[in-house]
Every structure is written in structure tokens, then in C-alpha cells.
C-alpha positions in Angstrom: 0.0 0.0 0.0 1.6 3.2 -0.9 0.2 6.4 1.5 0.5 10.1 -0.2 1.0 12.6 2.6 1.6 16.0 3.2 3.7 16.4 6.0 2.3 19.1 8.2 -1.1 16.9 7.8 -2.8 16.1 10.9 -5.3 13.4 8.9 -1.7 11.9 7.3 -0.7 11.5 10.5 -3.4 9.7 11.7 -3.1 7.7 9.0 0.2 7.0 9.5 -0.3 5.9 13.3 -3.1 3.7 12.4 -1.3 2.0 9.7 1.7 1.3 12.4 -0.6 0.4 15.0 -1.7 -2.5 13.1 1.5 -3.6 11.9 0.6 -3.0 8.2 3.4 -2.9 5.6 3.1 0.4 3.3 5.2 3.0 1.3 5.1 6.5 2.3 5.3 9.0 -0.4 5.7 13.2 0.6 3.1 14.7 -1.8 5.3 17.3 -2.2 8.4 15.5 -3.1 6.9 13.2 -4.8 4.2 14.0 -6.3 1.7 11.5 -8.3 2.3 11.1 -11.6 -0.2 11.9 -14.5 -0.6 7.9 -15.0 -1.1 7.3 -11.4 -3.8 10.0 -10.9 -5.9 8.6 -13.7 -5.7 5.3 -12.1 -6.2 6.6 -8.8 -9.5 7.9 -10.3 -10.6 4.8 -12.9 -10.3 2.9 -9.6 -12.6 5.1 -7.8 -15.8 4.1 -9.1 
């Protein structure tokens, strides 16, 4: 699982401590260093529903 934050993000955070919480394996990506490519956005959305 790959996780897109923004660092200063209280929700990402979260996120992040869940994730750890419950031992679950996952990729994190700074938004802003990082940032999604074209491809991965239309996927993002196709996937969506």
C-alpha cells in the first residue's frame, strides 16, 4: 500500500499511526516531493468508481 501525505497533515498523521498500529506494511510517499504522476492519478480515479 503506498500512502500520499503531506507532511504538516494532521489526517496523514493519523493515518500514519493507524497504519503502524496495526503492523501493516506500506510506502510513504511526501506529496510534495513526490508528487503523483499523470498515470497514477488517472488510475487513482478509474479505480474510484
Amino acid at each position: 500500500m503506498t500512502i500520499f501525505c503531506y507532511p504538516r497533515c494532521s489526517t496523514c498523521a493519523k493515518a500514519v499511526a493507524y497504519l503502524e498500529a496495526k503492523g501493516l506494511t506500506y510506502t510513504y510517499r511526501d506529496i510534495k516531493l513526490e508528487r503523483p504522476s499523470k498515470e497514477e492519478l488517472t488510475s487513482f480515479y478509474q479505480r474510484s468508481g
